[in-house]
Structures are given as structure tokens and as C-alpha cells.
C-alpha positions as a Python dict, from the first residue, in 0.01 Angstrom:
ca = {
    (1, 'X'): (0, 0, 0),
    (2, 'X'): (17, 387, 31),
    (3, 'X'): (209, 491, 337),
    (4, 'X'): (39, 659, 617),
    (5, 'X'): (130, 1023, 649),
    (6, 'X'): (297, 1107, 945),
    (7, 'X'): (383, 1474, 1104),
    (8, 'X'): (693, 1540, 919),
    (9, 'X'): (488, 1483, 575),
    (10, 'X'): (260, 1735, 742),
    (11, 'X'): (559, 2019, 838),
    (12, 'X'): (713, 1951, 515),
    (13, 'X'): (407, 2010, 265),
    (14, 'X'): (330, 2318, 452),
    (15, 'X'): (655, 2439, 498),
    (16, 'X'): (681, 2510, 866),
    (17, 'X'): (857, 2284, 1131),
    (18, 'X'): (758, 1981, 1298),
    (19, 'X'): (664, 2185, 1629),
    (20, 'X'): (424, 2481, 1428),
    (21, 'X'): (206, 2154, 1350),
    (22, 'X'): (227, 2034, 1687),
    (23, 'X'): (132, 2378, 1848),
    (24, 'X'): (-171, 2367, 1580),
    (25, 'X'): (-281, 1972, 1683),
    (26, 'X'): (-291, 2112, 2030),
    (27, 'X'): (-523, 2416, 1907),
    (28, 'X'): (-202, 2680, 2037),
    (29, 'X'): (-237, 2899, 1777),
    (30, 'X'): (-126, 3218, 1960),
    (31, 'X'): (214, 3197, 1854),
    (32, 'X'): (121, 3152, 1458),
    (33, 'X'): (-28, 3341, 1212),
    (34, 'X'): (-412, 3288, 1052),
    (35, 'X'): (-182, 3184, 705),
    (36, 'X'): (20, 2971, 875),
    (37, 'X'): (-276, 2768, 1036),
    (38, 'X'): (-486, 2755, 707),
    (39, 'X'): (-179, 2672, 539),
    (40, 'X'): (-117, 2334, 841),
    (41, 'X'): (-472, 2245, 759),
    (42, 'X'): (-477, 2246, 453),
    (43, 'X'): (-161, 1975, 436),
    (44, 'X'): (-328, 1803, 700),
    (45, 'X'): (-665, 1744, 423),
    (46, 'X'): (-419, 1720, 139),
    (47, 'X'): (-230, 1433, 276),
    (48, 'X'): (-559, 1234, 491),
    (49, 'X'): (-351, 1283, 846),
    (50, 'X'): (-480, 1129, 1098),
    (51, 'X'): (-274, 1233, 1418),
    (52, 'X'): (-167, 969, 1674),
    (53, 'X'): (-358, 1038, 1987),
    (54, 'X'): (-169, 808, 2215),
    (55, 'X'): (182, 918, 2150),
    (56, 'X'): (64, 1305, 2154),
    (57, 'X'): (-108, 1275, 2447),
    (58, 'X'): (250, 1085, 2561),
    (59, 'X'): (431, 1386, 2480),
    (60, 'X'): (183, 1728, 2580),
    (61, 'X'): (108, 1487, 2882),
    (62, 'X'): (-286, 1627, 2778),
    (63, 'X'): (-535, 1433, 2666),
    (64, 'X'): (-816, 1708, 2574),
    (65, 'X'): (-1018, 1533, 2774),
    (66, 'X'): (-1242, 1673, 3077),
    (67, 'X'): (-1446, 1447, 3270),
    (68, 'X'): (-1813, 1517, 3397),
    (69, 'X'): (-1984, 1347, 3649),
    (70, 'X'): (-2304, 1482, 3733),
    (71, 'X'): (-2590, 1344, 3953),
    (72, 'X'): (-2860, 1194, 3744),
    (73, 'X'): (-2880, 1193, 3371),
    (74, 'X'): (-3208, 1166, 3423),
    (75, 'X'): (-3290, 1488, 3564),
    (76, 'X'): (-3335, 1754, 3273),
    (77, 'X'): (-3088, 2007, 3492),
    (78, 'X'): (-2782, 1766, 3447),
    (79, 'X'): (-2847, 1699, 3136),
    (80, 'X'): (-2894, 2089, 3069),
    (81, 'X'): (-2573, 2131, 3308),
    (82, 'X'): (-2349, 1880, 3055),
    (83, 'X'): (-2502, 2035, 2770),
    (84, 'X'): (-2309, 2380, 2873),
    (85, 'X'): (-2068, 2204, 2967),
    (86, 'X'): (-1994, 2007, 2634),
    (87, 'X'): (-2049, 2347, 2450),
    (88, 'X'): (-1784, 2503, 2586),
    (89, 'X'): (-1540, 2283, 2631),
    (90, 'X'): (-1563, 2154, 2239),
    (91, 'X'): (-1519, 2512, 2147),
    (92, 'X'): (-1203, 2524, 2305),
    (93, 'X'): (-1104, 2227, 2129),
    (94, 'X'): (-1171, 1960, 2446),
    (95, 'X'): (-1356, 1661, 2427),
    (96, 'X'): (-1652, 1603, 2752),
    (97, 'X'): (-1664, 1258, 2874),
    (98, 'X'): (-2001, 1227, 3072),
    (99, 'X'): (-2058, 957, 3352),
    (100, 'X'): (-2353, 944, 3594),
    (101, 'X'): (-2332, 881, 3926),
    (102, 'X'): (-2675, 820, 3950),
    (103, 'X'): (-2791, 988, 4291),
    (104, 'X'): (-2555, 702, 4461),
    (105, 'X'): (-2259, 822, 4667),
    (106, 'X'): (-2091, 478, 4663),
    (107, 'X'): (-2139, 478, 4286),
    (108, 'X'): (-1975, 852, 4247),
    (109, 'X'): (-1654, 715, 4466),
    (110, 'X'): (-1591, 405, 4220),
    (111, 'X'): (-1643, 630, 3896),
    (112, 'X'): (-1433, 920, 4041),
    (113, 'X'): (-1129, 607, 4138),
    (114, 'X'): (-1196, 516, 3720),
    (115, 'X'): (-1187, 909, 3595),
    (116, 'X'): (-866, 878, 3879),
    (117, 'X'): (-678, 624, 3661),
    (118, 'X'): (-756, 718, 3347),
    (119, 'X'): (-584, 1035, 3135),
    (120, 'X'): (-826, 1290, 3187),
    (121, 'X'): (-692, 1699, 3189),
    (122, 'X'): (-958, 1757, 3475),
    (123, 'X'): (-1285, 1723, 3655),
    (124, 'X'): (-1602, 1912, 3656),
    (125, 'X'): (-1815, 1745, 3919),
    (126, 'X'): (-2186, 1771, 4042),
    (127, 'X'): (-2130, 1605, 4385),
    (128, 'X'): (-2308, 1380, 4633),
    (129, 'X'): (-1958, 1310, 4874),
    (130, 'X'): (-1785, 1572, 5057),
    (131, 'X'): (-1490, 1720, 4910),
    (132, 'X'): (-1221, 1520, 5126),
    (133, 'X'): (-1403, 1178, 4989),
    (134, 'X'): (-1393, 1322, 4608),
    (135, 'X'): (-1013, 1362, 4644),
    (136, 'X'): (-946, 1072, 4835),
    (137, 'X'): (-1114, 853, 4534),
    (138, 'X'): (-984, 1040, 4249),
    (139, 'X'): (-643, 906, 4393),
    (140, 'X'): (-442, 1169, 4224),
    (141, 'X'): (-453, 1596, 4210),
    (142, 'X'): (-593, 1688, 3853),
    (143, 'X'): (-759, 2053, 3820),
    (144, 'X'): (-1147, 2027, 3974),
    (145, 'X'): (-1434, 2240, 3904),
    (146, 'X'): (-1739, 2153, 4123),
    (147, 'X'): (-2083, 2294, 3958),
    (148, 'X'): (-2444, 2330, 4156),
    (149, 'X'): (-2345, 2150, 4489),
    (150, 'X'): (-2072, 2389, 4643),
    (151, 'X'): (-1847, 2304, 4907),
    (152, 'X'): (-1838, 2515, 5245),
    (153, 'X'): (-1465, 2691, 5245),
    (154, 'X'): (-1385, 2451, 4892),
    (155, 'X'): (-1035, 2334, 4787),
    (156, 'X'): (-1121, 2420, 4382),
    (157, 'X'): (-1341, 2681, 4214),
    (158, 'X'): (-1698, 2638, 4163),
    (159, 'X'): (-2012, 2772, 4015),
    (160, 'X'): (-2358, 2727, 4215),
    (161, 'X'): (-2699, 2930, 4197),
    (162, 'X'): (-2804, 3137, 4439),
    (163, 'X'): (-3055, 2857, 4615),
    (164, 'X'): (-3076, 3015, 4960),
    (165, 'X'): (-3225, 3389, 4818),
    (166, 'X'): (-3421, 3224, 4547),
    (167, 'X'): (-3575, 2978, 4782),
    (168, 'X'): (-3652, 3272, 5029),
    (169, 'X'): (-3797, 3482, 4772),
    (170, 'X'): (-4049, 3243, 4665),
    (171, 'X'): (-4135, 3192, 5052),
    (172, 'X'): (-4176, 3523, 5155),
    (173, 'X'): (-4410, 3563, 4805),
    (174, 'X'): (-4688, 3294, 4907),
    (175, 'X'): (-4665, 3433, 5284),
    (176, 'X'): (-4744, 3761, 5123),
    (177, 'X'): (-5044, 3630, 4994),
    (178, 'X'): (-5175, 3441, 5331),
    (179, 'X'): (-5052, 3089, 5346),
    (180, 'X'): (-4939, 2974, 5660),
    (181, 'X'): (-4816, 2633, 5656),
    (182, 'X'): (-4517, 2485, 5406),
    (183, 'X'): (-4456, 2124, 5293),
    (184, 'X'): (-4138, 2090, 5187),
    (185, 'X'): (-4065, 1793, 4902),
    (186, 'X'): (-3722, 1693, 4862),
    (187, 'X'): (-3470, 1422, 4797),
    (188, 'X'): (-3285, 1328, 5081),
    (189, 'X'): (-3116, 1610, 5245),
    (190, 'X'): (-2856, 1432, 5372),
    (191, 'X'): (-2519, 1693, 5280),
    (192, 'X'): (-2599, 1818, 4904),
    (193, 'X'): (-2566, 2165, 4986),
    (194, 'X'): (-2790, 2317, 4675),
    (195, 'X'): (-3103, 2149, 4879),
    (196, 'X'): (-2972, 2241, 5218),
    (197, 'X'): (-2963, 2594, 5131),
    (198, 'X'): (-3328, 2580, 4959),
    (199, 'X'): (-3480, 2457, 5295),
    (200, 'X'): (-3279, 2702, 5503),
    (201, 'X'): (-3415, 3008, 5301),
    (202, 'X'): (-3782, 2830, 5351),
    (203, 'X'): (-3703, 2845, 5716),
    (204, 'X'): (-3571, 3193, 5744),
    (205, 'X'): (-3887, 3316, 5674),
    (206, 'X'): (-4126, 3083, 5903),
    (207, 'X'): (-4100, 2780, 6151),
    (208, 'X'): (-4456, 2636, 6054),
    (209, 'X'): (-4279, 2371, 5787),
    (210, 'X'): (-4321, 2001, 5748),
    (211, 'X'): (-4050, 1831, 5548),
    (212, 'X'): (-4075, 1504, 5323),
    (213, 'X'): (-3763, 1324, 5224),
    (214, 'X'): (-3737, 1127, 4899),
    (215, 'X'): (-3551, 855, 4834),
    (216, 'X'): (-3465, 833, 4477),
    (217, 'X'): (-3374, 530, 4417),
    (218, 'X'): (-3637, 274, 4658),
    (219, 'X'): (-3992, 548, 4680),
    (220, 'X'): (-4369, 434, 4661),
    (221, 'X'): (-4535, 724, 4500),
    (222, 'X'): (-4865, 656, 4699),
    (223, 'X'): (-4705, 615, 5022),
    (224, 'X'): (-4544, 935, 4964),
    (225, 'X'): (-4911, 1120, 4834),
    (226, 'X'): (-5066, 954, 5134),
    (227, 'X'): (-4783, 1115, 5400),
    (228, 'X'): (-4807, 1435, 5225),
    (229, 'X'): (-5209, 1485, 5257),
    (230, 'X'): (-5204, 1386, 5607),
    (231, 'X'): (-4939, 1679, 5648),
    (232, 'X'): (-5222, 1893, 5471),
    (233, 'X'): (-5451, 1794, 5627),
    (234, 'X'): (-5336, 1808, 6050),
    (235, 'X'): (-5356, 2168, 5985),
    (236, 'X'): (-5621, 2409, 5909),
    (237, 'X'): (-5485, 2688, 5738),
    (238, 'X'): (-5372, 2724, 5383),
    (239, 'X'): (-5067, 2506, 5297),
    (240, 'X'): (-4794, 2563, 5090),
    (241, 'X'): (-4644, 2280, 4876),
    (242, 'X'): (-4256, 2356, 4795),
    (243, 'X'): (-4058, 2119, 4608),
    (244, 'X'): (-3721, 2137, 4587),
    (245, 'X'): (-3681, 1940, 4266),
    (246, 'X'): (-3886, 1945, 3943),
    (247, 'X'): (-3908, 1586, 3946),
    (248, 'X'): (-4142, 1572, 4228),
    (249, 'X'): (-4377, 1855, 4110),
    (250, 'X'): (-4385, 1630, 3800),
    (251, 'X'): (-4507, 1332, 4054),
    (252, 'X'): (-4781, 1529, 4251),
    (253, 'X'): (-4885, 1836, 4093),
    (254, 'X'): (-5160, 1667, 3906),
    (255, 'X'): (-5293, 1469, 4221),
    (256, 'X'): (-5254, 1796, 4469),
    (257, 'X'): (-5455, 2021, 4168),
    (258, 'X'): (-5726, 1758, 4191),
    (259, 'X'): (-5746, 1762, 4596),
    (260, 'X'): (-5733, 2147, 4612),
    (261, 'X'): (-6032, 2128, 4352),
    (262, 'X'): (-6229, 1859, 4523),
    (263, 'X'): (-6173, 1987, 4856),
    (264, 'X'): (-6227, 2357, 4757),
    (265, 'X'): (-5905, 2471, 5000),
    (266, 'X'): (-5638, 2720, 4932),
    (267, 'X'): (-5366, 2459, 4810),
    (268, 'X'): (-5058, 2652, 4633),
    (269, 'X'): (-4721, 2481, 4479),
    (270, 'X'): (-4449, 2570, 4418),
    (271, 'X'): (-4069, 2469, 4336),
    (272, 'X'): (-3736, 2453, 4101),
    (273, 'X'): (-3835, 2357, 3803),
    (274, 'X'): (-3634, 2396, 3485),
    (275, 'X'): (-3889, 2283, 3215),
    (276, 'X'): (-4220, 2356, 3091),
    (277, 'X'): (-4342, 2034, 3144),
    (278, 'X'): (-4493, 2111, 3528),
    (279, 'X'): (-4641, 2462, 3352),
    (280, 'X'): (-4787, 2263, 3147),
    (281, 'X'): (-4976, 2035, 3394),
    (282, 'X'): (-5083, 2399, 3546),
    (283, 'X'): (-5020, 2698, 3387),
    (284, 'X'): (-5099, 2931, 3636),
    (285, 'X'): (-4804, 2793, 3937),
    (286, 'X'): (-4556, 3014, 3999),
    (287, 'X'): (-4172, 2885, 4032),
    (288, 'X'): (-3801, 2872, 4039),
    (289, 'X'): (-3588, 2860, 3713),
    (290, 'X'): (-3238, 2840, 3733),
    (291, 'X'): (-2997, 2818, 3430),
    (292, 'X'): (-2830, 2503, 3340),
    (293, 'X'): (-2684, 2547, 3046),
    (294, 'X'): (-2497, 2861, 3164),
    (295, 'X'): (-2420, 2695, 3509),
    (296, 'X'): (-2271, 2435, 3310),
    (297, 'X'): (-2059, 2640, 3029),
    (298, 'X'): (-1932, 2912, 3330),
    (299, 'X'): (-1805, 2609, 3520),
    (300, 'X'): (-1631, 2484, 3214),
    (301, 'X'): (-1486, 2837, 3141),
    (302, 'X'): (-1318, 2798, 3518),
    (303, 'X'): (-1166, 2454, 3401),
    (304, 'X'): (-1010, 2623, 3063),
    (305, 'X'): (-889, 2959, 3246),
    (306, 'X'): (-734, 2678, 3501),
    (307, 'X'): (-588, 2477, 3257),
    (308, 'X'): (-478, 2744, 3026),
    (309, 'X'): (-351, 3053, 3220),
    (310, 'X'): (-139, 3110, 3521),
    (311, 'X'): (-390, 3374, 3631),
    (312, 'X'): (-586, 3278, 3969),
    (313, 'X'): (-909, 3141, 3853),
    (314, 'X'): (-1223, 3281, 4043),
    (315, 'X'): (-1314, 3074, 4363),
    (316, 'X'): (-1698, 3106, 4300),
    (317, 'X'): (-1928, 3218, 4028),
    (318, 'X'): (-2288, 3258, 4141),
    (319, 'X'): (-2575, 3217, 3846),
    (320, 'X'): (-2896, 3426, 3955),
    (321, 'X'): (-3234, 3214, 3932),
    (322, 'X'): (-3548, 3363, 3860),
    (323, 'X'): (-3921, 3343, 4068),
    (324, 'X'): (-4228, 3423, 3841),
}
């Protein structure tokens, strides 16, 4: 049987000590030369090394491992938001574990108590809970980076778009053009502070707003069409429909295009939306995109700077969205 090779095989072959090809396992290559790397990896194919995750992770205490727990995998934006994520992290030579909390706080508290007991190097976390609950279940202080749903005064850094302006500017737009009354479509409100902000810029700019709130998990989409034309319909003058997720212009786009048409009634709708999916049900609605993928790779950029530097990392980062 040919004997496995081990790190010493690996220092020998390439000439260098046991620590170079430690530093190089670990992706520390600031204190070695481009020859002396090439000249590690090359031993490393040469001799079929695989290294022994447990025991390194034993000794750096690092696992290159960086959970993410966002919201709802089924929602294109956390998908988009682990996709940046992922990216970035894997180019900096850590590994992105996802797990879904699925809209459900109690859910998010028992994953956040497993990511707590498990070897992870940090957290970057789309939250439902507060920030005192998120700490209180991981159960022990790893670096945190909390992405889309910021935290009043928060304890880590954290990257968010700027809801409250976006949400205002797409307000003050349809006001602009004569509509009076606003709908508002949302999942619960409850503390998530990206949708809290939306609805407060909506209400900066006017007091005539009726709200609908979601519950993703238990909803009847006709009871929720039939509560949303009566709200339509107890006024007179022309209503604006604002959702503040794409997944419910997906739901009732195609049924409120088909009452404004029937009805012959200035209808206009509006929302986030991060796909071309709802443009594609109307091309002619104007909306929100924010960016994902760069909310998600910025927020892993904070986790490497934190993990990797002594520097202070920046407290927020703010990603602009966009209203056309």
C-alpha cells in the first residue's frame, strides 16, 4: 500500500519548511515569494496531498468557513445576496455554508444555536430577530456581518440599501403624475427594518395609504386580491399599488392589469423588484432595483477585512437602488 503523503513529504520535496506550506494551506502568501508558492504546489500535485482539515483547523483554530443565513432561498434577492456572497468569499480562499431560515424567526434562533456550535470563522446574516436574540442564540462571540436588514445603533458592521430614499423617490414620482391614494403590499412588518423603512419613505410623502400585511408562510391569494380591491375601490381617486417585495407583484400584477383594463381607472404599480420576470408580465411599470449580488459580496468584503486585518472595519456600507 503506498503511504499517504503527509506535510513534511510536502516541505521536503519543495524545499522549504514545514510552516512555508502551512502559511500556503492557509492561502498567507504575503510572507512568500510567487516561486516559492508555485514551487509548494507543485509538490503538493506531485505527491497527491490531501491536507487534513480537522487537525489544521485544530491548530489555525480557522475553519475557512463563513456561515450565511439569509431569509428565504426562495426569494431571487437571497439567492442573488448568497451568490455575492459565495463569490467573494471563495476568492479569498473561504468556503460559504448557506442555511435558510425560511421567513421564521423561531427557525433563524435554532439554526443560529447550530452555526453557534459548530466551527464556523463568522456570520453573515439576513435577519428576522433583533440583534440581542441573534447573539443570545449563537451562544458564543464569532465576527458578524448583518446584510439588507440593519440594526438601529448595531453591535457589528453591516451593508443595507438605501430603502427609505428609494421608497420615497418612487412615491413622490406617481404623486407627480396625479395619484392620490397608495396601497401598500408587504410581508409582515413586524421589526425587519429594510420594509419598515420602505413604508416610512411612502409615508413621508402622503398620509392617504392603506397597508396589507402578508403572511408568508399561511396566505390565501384570493382573500388577499379580494381585501386589496375593496381598498381600491372605497376610494375614488387614482390608486397607487406599492409592493414592497417582488414576490407579491409576481402574485397580483396580472389580476390588477386586468381590473385597471376592465374598469378603465387610473390603476398604477409599483415596487422592489429584482428580476425581469414582473417586466415581463408588463413592460411598461416602473420600479425599484436594488443590487444583490453586490450587497452580498460588499458584506462579505466586511467579514474578510474583519477577519484579516486589525484595521477598524466600516460600521455601514450603503448600496444605492435605482427607480426607472
Amino acid at each position: 500500500m503506498t503511504k499517504k503523503a503527509n506535510i513534511k513529504d510536502v516541505a521536503a520535496l519543495a524545499g522549504v519548511s514545514t510552516a512555508t506550506v502551512s502559511r500556503y494551506l492557509n492561502h498567507d502568501l504575503s510572507r512568500m515569494s510567487e516561486k516559492t508558492a508555485e514551487k509548494v504546489q507543485d509538490a503538493i500535485t506531485k505527491l497527491n496531498y490531501v491536507p487534513n482539515l480537522v487537525a489544521r483547523q485544530m491548530i489555525t483554530k480557522s475553519s475557512k468557513m463563513i456561515a450565511v443565513l439569509i431569509s428565504n432561498i426562495d426569494d431571487y434577492f437571497s439567492t442573488e445576496l448568497f451568490k455575492g456572497v459565495s463569490s467573494m468569499l471563495e476568492s479569498k480562499g473561504y468556503i460559504a455554508v448557506m442555511f435558510d431560515s425560511n421567513s421564521d424567526a423561531a427557525r433563524e434562533q435554532k439554526l443560529l444555536k447550530t452555526i453557534g456550535s459548530r466551527m464556523f470563522d463568522g456570520l453573515i446574516i439576513q435577519p428576522i430577530n433583533n440583534s440581542h436574540i441573534v447573539q443570545e442564540s449563537l451562544g458564543r462571540k464569532i465576527p458578524i456581518v448583518v446584510v439588507d436588514r440593519g440594526f438601529q445603533s448595531s453591535p457589528w458592521p453591516q451593508v443595507i440599501a438605501d430603502n427609505y430614499q428609494s421608497a420615497r423617490t418612487a412615491t413622490k414620482f406617481f404623486l407627480d403624475q396625479g395619484y392620490k391614494h397608495v396601497v401598500v403590499l408587504t410581508s409582515e412588518l413586524n421589526s425587519v427594518s429594510s420594509r419598515l423603512e420602505r413604508y416610512r419613505g411612502i409615508k413621508s410623502l402622503t398620509d392617504d395609504v392603506d397597508i396589507i400585511q402578508i403572511d408568508e408562510n399561511s396566505y390565501n391569494q384570493s382573500a388577499i386580491f379580494k381585501e386589496l380591491v375593496q381598498k381600491i375601490d372605497k376610494v375614488k381617486e387614482d390608486t397607487l399599488i406599492f409592493a414592497l417585495k417582488e414576490r407579491w407583484l409576481l402574485e397580483f400584477v396580472p389580476s390588477l392589469t386586468m381590473k385597471s383594463r376592465i374598469e378603465d381607472r387610473r390603476l398604477a404599480i409599483t415596487g422592489f423588484a429584482d428580476t425581469k420576470m414582473v417586466t415581463q408580465l408588463d413592460p411598461n411599470l416602473h420600479l425599484v432595483t436594488q443590487r444583490p449580488f453586490l450587497m452580498g459580496a460588499s458584506s462579505a468584503e466586511l467579514m474578510i477585512q474583519g477577519l484579516n486585518s486589525d484595521e477598524e472595519v466600516q460600521q455601514e456600507v450603503i448600496i444605492d437602488s435605482k427607480f426607472e
